[in-house]
Backbone as CSV, one residue per row, in Angstrom:
resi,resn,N_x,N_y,N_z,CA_x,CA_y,CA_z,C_x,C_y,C_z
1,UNK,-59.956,4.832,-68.400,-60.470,4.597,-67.070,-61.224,3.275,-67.066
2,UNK,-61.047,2.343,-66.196,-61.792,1.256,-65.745,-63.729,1.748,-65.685
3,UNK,-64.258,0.414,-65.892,-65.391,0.536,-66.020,-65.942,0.946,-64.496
4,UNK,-66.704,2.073,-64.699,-67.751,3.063,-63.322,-68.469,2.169,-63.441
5,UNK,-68.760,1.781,-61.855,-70.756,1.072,-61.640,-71.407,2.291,-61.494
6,UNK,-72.811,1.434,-62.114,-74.021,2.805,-61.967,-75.049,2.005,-61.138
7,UNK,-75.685,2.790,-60.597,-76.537,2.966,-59.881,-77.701,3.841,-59.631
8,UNK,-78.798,3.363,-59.452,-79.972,4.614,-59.510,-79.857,6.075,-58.418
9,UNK,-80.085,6.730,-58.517,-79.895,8.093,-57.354,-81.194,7.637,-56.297
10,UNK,-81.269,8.757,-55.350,-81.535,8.556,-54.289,-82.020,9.914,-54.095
11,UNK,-82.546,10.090,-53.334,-82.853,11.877,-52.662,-81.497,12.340,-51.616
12,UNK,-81.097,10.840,-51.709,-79.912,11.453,-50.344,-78.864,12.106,-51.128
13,UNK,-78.898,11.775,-52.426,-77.879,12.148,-53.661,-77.851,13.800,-53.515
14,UNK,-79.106,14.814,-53.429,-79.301,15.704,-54.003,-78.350,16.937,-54.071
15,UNK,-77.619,16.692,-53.058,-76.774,17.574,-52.744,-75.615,17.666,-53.563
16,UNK,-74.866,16.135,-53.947,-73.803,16.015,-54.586,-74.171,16.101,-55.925
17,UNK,-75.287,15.842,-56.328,-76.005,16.114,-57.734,-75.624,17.307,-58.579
18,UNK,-76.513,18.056,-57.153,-76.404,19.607,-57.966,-74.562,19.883,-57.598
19,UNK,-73.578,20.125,-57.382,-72.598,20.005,-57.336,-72.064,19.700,-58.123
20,UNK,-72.051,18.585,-58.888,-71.907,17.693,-60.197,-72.208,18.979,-60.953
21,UNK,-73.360,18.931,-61.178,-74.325,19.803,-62.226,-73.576,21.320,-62.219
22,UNK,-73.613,21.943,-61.393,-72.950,23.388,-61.051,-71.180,23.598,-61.676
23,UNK,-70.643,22.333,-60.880,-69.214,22.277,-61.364,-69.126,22.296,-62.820
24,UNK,-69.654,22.033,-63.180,-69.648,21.231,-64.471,-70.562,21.824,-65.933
25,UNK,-71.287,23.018,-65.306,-71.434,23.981,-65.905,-70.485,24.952,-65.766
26,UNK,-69.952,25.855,-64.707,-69.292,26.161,-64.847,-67.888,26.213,-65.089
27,UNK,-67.156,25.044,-64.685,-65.762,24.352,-65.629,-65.783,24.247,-66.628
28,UNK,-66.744,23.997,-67.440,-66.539,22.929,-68.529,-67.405,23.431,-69.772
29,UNK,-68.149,24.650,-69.313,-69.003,25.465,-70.268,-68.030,26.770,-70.997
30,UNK,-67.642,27.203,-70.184,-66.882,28.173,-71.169,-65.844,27.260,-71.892
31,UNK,-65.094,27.398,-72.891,-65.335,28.911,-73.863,-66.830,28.730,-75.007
32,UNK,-67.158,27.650,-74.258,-68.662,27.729,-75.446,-69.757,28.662,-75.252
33,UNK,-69.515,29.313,-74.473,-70.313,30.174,-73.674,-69.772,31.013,-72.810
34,UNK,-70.088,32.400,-72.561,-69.564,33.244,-71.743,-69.813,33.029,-70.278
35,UNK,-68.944,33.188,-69.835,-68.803,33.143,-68.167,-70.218,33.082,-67.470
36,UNK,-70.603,34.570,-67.799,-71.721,35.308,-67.121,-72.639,34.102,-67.368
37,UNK,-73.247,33.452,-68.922,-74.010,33.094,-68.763,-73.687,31.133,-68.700
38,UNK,-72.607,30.932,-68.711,-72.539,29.554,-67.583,-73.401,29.792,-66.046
39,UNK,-72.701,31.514,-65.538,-73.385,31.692,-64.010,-74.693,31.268,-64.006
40,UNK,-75.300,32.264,-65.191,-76.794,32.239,-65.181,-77.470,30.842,-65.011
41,UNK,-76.632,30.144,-65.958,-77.200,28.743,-66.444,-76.633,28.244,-65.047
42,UNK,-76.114,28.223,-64.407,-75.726,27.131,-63.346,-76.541,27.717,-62.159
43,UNK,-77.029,28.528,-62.007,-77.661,29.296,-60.813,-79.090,29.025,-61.027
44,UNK,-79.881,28.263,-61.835,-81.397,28.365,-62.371,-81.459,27.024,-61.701
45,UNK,-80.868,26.223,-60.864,-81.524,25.148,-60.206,-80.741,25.055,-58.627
46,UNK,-81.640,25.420,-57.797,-81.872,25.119,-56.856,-81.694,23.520,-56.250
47,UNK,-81.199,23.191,-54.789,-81.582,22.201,-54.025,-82.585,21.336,-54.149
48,UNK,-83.788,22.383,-53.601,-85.092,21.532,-53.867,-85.592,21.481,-54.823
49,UNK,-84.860,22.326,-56.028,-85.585,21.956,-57.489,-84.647,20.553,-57.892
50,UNK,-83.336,20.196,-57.293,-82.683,19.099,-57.305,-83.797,18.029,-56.923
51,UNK,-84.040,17.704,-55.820,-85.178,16.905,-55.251,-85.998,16.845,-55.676
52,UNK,-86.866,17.892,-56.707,-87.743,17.702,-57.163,-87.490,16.568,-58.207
53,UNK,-86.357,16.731,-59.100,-85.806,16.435,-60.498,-85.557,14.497,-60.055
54,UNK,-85.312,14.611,-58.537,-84.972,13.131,-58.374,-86.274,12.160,-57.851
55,UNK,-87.392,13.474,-57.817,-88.664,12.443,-57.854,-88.946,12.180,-58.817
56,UNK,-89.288,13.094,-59.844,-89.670,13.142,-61.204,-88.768,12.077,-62.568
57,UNK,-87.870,12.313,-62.507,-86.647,11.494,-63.568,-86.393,10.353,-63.150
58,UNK,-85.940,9.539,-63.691,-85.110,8.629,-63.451,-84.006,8.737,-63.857
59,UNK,-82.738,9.055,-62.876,-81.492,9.448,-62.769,-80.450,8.260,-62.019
60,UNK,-79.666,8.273,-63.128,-78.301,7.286,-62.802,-77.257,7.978,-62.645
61,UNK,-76.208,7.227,-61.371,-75.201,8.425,-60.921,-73.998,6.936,-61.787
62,UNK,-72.410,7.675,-62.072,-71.987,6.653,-62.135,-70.818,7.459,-61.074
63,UNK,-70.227,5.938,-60.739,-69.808,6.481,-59.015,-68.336,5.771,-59.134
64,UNK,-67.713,6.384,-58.673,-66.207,6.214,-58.667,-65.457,6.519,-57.520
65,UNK,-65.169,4.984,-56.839,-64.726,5.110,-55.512,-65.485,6.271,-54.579
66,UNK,-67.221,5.491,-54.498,-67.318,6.489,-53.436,-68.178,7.875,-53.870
67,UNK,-67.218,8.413,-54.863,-67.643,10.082,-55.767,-68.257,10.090,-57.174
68,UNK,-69.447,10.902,-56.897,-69.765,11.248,-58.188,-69.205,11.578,-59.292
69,UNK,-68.812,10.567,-60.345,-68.263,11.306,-61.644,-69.295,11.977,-62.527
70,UNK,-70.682,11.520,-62.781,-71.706,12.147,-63.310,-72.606,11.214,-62.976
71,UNK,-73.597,11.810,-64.008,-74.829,11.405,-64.059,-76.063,11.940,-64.998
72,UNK,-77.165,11.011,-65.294,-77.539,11.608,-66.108,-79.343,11.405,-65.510
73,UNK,-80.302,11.672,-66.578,-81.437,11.599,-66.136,-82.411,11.729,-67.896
74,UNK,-83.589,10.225,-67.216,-84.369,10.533,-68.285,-86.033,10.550,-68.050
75,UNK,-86.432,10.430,-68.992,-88.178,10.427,-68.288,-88.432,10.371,-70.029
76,UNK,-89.352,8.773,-69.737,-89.607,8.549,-71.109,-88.651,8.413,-72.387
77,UNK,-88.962,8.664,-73.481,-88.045,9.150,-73.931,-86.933,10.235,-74.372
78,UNK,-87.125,10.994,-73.240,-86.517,12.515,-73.626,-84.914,12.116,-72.495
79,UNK,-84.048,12.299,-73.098,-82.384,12.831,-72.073,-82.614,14.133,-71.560
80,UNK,-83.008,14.267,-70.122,-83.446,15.352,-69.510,-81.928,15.972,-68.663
81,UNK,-81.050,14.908,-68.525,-79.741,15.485,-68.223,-78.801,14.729,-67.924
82,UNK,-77.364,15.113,-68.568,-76.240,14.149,-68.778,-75.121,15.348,-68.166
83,UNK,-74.563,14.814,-66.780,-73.560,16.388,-66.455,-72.279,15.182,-66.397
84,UNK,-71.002,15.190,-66.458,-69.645,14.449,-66.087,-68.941,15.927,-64.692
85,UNK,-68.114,14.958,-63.776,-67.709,16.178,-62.624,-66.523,16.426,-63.409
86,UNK,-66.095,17.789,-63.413,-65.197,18.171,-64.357,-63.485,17.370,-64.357
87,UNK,-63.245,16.474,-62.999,-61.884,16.123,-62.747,-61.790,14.693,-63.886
88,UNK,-63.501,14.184,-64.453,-64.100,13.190,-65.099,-64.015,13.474,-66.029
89,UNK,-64.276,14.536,-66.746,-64.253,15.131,-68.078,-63.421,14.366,-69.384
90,UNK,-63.785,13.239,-70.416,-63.112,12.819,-71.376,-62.589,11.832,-71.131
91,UNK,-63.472,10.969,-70.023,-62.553,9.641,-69.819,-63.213,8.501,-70.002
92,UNK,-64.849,9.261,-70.575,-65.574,7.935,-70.963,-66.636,7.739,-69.521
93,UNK,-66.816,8.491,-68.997,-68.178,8.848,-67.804,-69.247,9.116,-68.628
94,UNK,-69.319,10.327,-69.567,-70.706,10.745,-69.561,-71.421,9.499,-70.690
95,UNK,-70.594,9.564,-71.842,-70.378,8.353,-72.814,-71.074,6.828,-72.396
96,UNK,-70.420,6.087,-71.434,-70.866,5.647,-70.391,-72.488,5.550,-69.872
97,UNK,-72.441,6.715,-69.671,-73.879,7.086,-68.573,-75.265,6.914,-70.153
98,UNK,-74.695,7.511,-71.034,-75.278,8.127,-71.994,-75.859,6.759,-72.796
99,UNK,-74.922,5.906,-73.073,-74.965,4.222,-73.133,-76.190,3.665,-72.336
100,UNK,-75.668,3.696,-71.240,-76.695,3.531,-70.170,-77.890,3.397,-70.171
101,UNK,-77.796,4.854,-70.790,-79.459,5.322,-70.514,-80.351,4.753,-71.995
102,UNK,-79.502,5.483,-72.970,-80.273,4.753,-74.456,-80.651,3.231,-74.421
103,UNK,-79.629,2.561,-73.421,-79.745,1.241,-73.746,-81.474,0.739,-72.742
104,UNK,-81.665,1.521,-71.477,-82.775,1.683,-70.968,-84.189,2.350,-71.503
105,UNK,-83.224,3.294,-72.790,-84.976,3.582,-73.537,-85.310,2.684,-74.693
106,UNK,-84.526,2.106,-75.481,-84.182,1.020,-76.241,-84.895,0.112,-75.817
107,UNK,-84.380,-0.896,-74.283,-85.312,-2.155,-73.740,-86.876,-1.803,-73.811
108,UNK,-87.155,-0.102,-73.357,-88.775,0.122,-73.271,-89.383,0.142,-74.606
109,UNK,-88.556,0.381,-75.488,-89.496,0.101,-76.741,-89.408,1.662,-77.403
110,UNK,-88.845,2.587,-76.829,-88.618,3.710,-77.698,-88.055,3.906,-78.865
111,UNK,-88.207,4.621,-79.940,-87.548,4.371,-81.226,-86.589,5.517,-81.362
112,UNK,-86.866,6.626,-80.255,-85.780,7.355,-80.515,-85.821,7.925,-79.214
113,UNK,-84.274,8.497,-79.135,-84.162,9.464,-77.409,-84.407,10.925,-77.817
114,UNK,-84.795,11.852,-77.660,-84.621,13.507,-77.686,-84.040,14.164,-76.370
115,UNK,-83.725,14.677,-77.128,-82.986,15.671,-76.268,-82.331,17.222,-76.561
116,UNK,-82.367,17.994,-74.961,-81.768,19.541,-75.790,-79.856,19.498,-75.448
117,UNK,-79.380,19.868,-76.533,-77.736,19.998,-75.912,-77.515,21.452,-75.692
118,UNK,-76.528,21.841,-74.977,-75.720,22.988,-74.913,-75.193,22.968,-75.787
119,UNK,-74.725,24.117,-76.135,-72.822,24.603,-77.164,-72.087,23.713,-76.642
120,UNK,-71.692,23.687,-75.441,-70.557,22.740,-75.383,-70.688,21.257,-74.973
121,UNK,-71.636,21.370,-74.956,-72.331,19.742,-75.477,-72.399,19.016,-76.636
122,UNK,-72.875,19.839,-77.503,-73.513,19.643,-78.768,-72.180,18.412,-79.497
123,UNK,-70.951,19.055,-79.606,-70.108,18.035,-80.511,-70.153,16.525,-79.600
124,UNK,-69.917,16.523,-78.566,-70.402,15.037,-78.123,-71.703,14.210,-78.299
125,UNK,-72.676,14.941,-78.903,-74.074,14.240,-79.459,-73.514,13.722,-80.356
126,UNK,-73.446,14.750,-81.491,-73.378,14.452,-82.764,-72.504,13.400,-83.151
127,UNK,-71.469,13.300,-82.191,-70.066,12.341,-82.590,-71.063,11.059,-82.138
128,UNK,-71.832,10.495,-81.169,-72.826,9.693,-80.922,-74.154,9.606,-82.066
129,UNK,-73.852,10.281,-82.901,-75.324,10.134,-83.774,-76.697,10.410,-83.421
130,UNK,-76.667,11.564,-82.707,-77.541,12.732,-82.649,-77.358,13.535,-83.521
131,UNK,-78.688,13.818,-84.142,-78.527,14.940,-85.456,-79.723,16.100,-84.773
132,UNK,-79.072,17.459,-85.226,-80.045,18.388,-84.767,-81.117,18.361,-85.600
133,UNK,-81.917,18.790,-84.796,-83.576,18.727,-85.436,-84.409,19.860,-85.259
134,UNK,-83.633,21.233,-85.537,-84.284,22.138,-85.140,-83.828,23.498,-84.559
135,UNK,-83.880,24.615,-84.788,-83.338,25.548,-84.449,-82.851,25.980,-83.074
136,UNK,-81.949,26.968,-82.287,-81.292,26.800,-81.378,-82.800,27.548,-80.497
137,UNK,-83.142,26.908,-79.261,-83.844,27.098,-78.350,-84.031,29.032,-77.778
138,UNK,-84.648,28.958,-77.500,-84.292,30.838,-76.901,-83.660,30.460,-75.243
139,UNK,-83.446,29.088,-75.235,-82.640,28.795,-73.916,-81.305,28.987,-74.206
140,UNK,-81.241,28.650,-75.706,-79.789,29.010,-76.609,-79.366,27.267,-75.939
141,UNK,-80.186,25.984,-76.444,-79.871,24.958,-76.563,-80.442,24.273,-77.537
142,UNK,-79.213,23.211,-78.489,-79.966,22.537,-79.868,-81.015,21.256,-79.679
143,UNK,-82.036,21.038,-80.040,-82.940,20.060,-80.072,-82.048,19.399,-81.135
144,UNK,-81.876,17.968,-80.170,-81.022,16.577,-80.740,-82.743,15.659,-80.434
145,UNK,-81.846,14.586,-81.978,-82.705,13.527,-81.668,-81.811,12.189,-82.573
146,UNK,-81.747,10.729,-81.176,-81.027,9.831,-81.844,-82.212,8.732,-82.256
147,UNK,-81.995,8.072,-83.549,-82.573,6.903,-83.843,-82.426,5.689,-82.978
148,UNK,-82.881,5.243,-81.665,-82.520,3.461,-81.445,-83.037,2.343,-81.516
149,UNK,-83.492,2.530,-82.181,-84.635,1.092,-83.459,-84.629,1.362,-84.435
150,UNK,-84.710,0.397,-85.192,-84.803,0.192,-86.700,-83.458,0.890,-87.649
């Protein structure tokens, strides 16, 4: 796929956000996870907890003709969230976004990003050089952490 422009989100975003986020738990989470609890996991954020997330973070959408292919979000140095829309899935969106963002905690002077992955997340860290750092969450997500200095 040709290179996505990114761009910062917006509150006007919030809608297509969570959409992103929802699809994309539930497409793209099983078989790493059972159905039921993709539901669970995709049902624990709300609209206005969307809005909240787009005051709080700093979130980049990358946009493709128009449509959200993903997006991600950070605050400080932590990756607070990296979703791809599932029709996006493996074409070098989240990868992309993920670039993006390290390369924005990198300029601030951070020495490393953290972050929690899913199961079916997790092999796309690691193939990026995220190493787990820690036992699986009782959210049942792995604490990653990448080196980007030194």
């Amino acid at each position: 796929m040709n290179a996505v422009p990114h761009r910062l989100a917006t509150l006007d975003d919030a809608a297509r956000l969570f959409e992103v986020r929802r699809r994309s738990i539930l497409e793209l989470a099983p078989p790493t996870m059972s159905i039921a609890d993709a539901k669970r996991w995709a049902g624990q954020l709300t609209i206005a907890r969307m809005e909240q997330k787009l005051r709080e973070l700093e979130i980049w959408i990358a946009e493709a003709e128009g449509v959200v292919a993903g997006w991600g979000g950070i605050r400080g140095d932590t990756l607070e969230a990296l979703y791809t829309a599932p029709e996006y899935a493996g074409q070098g969106i989240g990868a992309a976004l993920l670039d993006r963002l390290e390369g924005l905690m990198r300029g601030r002077g951070f020495e490393a990003v953290h972050a929690e992955a899913s199961p079916n997340a997790l092999g796309f860290y690691l193939r990026r050089g995220y190493v787990v750092n820690g036992p699986l969450t009782p959210v049942g997500a792995w604490p990653i952490t990448r080196q980007l200095l030194g």
